[in-house]
FIFI-199208 format. One record per residue (C-alpha): residue number from 1; residue in one letter; x, y, z negated. Coordinates in nm, 2 decimals. Each point is the difference from the previous one (the first is absolute). Layout:
   resi   resn     east    north       up
    NUM      a        X        Y        Z
...
END
This chain:
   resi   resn     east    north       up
      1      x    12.64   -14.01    -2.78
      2      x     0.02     0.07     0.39
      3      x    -0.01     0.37     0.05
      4      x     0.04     0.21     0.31
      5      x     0.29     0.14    -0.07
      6      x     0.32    -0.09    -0.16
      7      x    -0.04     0.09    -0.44
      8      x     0.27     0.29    -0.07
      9      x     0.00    -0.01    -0.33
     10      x     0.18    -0.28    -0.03
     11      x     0.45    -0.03    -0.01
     12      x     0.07    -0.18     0.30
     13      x     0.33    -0.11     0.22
     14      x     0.13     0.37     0.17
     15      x     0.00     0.04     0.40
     16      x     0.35     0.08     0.12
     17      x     0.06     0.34    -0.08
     18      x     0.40     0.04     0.05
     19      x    -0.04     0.27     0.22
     20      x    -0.23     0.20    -0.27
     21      x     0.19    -0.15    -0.28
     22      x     0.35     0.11     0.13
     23      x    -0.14     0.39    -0.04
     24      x     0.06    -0.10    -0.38
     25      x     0.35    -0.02     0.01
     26      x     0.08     0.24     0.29
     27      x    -0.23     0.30    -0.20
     28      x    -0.13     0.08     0.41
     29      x    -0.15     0.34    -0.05
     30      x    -0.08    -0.08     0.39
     31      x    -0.36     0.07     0.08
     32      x    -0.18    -0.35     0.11
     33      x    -0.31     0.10     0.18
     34      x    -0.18     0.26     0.17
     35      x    -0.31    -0.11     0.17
     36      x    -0.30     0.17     0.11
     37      x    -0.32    -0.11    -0.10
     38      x    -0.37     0.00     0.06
     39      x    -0.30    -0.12    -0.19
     40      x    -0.13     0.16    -0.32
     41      x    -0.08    -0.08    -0.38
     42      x    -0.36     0.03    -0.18
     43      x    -0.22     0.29    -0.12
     44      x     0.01    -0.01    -0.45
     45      x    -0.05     0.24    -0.24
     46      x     0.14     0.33     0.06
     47      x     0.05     0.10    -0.37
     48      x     0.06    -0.17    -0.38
     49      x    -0.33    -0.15    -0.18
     50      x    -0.13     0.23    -0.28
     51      x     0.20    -0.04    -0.30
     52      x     0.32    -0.18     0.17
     53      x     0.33     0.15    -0.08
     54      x     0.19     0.10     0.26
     55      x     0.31    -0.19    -0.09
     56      x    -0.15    -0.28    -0.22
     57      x    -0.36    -0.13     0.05
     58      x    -0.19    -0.02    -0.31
     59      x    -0.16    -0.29    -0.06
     60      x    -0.12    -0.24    -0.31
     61      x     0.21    -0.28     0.07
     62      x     0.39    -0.08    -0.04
     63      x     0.18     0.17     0.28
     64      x     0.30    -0.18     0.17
     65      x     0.34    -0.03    -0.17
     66      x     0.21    -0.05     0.28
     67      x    -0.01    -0.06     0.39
     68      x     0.29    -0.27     0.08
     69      x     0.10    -0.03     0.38
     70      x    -0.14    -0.20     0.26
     71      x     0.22    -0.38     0.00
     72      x     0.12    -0.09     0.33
     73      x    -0.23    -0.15     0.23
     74      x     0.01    -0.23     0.30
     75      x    -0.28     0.14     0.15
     76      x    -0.05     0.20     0.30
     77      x    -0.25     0.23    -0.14
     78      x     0.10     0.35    -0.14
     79      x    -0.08     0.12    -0.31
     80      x    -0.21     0.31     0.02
     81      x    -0.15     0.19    -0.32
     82      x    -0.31     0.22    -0.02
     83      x    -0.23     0.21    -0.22
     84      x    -0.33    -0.13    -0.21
     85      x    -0.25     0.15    -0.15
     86      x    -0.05    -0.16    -0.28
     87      x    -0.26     0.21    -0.27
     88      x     0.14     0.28    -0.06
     89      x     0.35    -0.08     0.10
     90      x     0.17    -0.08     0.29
     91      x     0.32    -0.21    -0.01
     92      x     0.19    -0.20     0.28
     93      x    -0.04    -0.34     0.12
     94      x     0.14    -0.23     0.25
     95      x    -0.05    -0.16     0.37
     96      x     0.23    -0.23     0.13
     97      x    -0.08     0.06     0.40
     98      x     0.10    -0.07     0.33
     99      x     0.21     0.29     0.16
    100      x     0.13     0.06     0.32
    101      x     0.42    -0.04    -0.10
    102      x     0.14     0.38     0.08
    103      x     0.35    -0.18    -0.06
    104      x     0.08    -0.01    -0.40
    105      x    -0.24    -0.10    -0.25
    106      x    -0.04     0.37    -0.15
    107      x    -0.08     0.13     0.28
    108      x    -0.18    -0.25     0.10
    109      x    -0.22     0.03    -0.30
    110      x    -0.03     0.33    -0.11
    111      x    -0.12     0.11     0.39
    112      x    -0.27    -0.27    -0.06
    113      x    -0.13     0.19    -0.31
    114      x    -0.04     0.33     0.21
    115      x    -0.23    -0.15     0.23
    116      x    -0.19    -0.34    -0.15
    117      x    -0.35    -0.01    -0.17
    118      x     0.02    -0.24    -0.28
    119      x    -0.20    -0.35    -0.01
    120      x    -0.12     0.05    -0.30
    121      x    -0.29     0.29     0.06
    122      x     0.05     0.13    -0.37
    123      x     0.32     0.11     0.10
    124      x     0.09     0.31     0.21
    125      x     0.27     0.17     0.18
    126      x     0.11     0.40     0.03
    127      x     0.29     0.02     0.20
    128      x    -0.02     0.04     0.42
    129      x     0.13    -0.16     0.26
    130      x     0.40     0.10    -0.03
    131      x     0.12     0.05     0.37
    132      x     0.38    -0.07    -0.14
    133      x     0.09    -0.21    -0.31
    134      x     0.38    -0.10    -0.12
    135      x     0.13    -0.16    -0.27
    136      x     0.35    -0.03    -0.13
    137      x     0.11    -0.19    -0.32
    138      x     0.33     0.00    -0.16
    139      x     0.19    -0.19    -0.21
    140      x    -0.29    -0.15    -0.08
    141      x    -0.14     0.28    -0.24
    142      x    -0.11     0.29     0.19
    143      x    -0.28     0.00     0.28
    144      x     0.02     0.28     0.22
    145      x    -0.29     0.05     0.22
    146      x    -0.08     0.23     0.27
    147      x    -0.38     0.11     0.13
    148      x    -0.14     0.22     0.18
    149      x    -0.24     0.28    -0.10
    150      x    -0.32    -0.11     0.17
    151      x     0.00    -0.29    -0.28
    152      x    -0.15     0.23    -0.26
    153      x    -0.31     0.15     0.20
    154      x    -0.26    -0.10    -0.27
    155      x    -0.11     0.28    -0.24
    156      x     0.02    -0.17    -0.30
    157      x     0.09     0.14    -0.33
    158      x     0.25     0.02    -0.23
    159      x    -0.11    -0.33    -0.18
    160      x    -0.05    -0.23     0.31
    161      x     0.31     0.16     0.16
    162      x     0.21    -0.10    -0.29
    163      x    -0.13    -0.34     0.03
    164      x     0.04     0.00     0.37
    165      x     0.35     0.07    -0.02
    166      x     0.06    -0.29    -0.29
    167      x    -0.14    -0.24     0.25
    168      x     0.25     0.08     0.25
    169      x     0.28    -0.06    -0.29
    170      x    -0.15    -0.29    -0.09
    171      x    -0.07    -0.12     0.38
    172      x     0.39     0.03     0.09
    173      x     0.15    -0.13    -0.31
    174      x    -0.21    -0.29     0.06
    175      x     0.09    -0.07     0.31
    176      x     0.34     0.05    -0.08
    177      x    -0.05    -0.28    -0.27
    178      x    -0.18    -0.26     0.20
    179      x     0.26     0.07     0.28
    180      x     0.32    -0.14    -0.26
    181      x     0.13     0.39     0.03
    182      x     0.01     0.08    -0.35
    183      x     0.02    -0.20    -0.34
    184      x    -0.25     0.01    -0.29
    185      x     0.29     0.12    -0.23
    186      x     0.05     0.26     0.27
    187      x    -0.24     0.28    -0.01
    188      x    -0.10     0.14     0.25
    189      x    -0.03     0.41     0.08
    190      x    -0.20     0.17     0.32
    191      x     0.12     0.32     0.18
    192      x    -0.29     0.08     0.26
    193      x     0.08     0.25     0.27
    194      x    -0.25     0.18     0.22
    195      x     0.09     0.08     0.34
    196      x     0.40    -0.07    -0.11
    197      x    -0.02     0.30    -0.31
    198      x    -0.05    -0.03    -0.36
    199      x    -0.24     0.23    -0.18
    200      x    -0.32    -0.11     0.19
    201      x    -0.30     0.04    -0.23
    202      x    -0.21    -0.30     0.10
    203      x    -0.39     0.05     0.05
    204      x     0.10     0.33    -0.15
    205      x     0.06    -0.10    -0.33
    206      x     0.30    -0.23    -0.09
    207      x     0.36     0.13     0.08
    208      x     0.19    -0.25     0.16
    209      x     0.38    -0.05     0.02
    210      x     0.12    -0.09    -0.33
    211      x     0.01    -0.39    -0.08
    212      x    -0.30    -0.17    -0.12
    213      x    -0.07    -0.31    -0.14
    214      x    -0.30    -0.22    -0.05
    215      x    -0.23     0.13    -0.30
    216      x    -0.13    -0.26    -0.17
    217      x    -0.28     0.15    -0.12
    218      x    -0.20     0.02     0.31
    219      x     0.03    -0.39     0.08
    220      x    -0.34    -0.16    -0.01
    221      x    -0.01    -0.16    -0.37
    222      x    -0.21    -0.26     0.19
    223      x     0.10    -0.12     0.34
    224      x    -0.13    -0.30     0.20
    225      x     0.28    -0.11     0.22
    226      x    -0.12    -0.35     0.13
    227      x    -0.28    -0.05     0.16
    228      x     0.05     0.33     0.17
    229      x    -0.33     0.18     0.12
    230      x    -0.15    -0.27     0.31
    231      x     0.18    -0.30    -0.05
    232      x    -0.17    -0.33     0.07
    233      x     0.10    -0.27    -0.22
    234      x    -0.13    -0.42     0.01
    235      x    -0.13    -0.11    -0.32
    236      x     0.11     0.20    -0.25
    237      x     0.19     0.36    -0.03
    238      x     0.32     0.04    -0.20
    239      x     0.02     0.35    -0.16
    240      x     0.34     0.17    -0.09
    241      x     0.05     0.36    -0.13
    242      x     0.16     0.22    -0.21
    243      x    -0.15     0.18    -0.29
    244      x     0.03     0.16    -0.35
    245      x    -0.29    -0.09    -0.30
    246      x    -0.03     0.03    -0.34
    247      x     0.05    -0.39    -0.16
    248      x     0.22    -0.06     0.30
    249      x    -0.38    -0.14     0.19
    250      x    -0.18     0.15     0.29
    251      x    -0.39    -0.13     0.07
    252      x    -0.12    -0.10     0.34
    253      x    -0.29    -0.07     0.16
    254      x    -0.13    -0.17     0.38
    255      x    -0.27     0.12     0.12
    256      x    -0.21    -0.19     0.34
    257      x    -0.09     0.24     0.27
    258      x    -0.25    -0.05     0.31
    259      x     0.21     0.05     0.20
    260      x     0.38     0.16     0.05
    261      x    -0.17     0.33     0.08
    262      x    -0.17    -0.01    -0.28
    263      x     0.06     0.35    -0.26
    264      x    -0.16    -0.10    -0.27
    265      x     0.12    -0.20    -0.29
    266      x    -0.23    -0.33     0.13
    267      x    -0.06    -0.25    -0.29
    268      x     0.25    -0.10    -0.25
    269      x     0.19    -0.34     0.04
    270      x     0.25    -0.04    -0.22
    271      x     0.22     0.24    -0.30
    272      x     0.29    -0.07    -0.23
    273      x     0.30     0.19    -0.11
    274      x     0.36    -0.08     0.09
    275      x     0.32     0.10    -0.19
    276      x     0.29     0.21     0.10
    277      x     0.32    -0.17    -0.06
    278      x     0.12     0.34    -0.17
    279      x    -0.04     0.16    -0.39
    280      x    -0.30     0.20    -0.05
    281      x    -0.02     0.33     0.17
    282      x     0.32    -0.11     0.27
    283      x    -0.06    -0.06     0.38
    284      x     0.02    -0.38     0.08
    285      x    -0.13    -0.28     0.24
    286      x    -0.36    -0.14    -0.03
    287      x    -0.08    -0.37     0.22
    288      x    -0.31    -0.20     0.03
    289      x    -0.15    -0.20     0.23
    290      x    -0.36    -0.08     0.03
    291      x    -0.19    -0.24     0.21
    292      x    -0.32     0.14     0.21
    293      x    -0.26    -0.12     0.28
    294      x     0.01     0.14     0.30
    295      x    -0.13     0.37     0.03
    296      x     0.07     0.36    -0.03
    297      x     0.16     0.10    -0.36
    298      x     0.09     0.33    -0.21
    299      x     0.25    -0.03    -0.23
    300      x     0.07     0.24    -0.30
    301      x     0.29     0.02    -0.21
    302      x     0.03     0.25    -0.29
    303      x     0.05     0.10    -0.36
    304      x    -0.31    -0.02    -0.28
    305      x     0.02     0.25    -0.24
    306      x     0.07    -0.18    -0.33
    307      x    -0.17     0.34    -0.20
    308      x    -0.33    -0.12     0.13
    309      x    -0.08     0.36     0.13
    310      x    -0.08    -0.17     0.32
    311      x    -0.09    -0.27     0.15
    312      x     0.14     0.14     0.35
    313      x     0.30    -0.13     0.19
    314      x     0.28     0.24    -0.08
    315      x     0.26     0.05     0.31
    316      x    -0.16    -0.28     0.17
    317      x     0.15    -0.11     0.34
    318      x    -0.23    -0.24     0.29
    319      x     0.03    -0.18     0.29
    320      x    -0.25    -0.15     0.21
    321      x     0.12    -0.40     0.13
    322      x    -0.23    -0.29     0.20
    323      x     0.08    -0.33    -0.08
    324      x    -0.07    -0.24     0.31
END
């Protein structure tokens, strides 16, 4: 599969990252970037579906068990997460983009989430534009980060904002992963300043200053990580993700569009289900690969409910592809 743009989700060979990876040792509290910035993220909802709970959605389907760190990449791109609506929950999910490099990767990454629209349009983004972002790590186990107030403009409430500030944990422990800065075996913690002080409360809601660290429950249980929203592809599309299901098996379906504007679900061209390579009810891997004609394609992946209450896809994630 030929995509246009390199597949994250993958281990690959590490850039050279000695000057990053030295940080480790030394335990630099030093702060590595502050940059202004311009640009701004994408309108979303403004408050918690009906019925979600603000600190774990409520849904029908297995939630996710854990929410393992990003494996070091090659790749240029930064990893950036954001918020989905997804029924009446809204968890996080991940972009790997291109970012202009503010000098580290943490930096570098979580100033991209502060002012980038997602690909995928099911996906939004609260923060602002931060005029100053920095980033410190040390020892490899504690993130400190420092923004500045006109980040948290959005009125959102106390729901969404909690949320907002779990993808900013999960956006810099990510790109502390995917930079070689931290170990899996390492956890890693996230101090966030405003403006250089603790005690900020961001969007008016969440104290910030004491160390945070990533909350597994509000990771997508289903998350399409290759083909990312867009891609082009020759022939055939591979599909990689992660995912929790009941009987360890997640169900897909393909279906053709007119045309890659098209919104609507288009005519169905293929289904199946795939297997995580994890016990029933744990987070793992799910891989297929599927040949296609050329044309405009929505893909689905999600969890059936095995009660037979409905025949809906529970926490379903898509991504529209052309094959050429």
């Amino acid at each position: 599969m030929s995509t246009t743009a390199p597949s994250p989700g993958r281990p690959r060979q590490s850039r050279a990252f000695a000057v990053w990876l030295s940080l480790l040792t030394a335990g630099s509290l030093g702060l590595l970037g502050c940059t202004p910035l311009q640009q701004g993220g994408t309108a979303g909802p403004t408050s918690m579906p009906s019925g979600a709970g603000a600190q774990v959605p409520v849904q029908t389907g297995p939630l996710v068990t854990s929410s393992p760190l990003e494996t070091v990449q090659s790749s240029s791109l930064s990893p950036v997460y954001f918020l989905g609506a997804n029924g009446e929950n809204v968890f996080l999910y991940r972009e790997f983009r291109q970012a202009e490099d503010l000098g580290d990767p943490i930096t570098t990454a979580v100033s991209a989430m502060t002012r980038l629209k997602p690909r995928d349009p099911d996906y939004f983004n609260p923060w602002s534009p931060a005029a100053k972002v920095g980033a410190s790590i040390m020892d490899g186990s504690v993130i400190t980060l420092d923004i500045s107030s006109d980040a948290f403009k959005a009125n959102v409430d106390q729901g969404i904002a909690e949320r907002a500030v779990e993808q900013l944990v999960y956006t810099a422990t990510a790109a502390a992963a995917n930079a070689g800065l931290s170990a899996a075996e390492n956890p890693l913690e996230v101090v966030v300043l405003v403006d250089g002080h603790t005690g900020y409360r961001a969007f008016g809601h969440v104290e910030l200053g004491a160390p945070m660290s990533r909350n597994y429950a509000l990771a997508a249980p289903v998350w399409i990580i290759d083909p990312q929203e867009g891609d082009t592809a020759e022939d055939q599309v591979r599909v990689f993700g992660r995912g929790v299901a009941f009987e360890s098996q997640l169900s897909w379906q393909i279906y053709r569009l007119e045309g890659p504007k098209d919104t609507g679900d288009g005519e169905l061209a293929k289904s199946g289900t795939v297997s995580i390579n994890a016990a029933m009810g744990e987070t793992g891997e799910f891989e297929f690969t599927e040949s296609l004609d050329r044309g405009s394609y929505r893909l689905y992946v999600y969890q059936e409910d095995m009660s037979g209450r409905t025949q809906g896809r529970l926490n379903a994630d898509s991504k529209t592809f052309t094959i050429r």
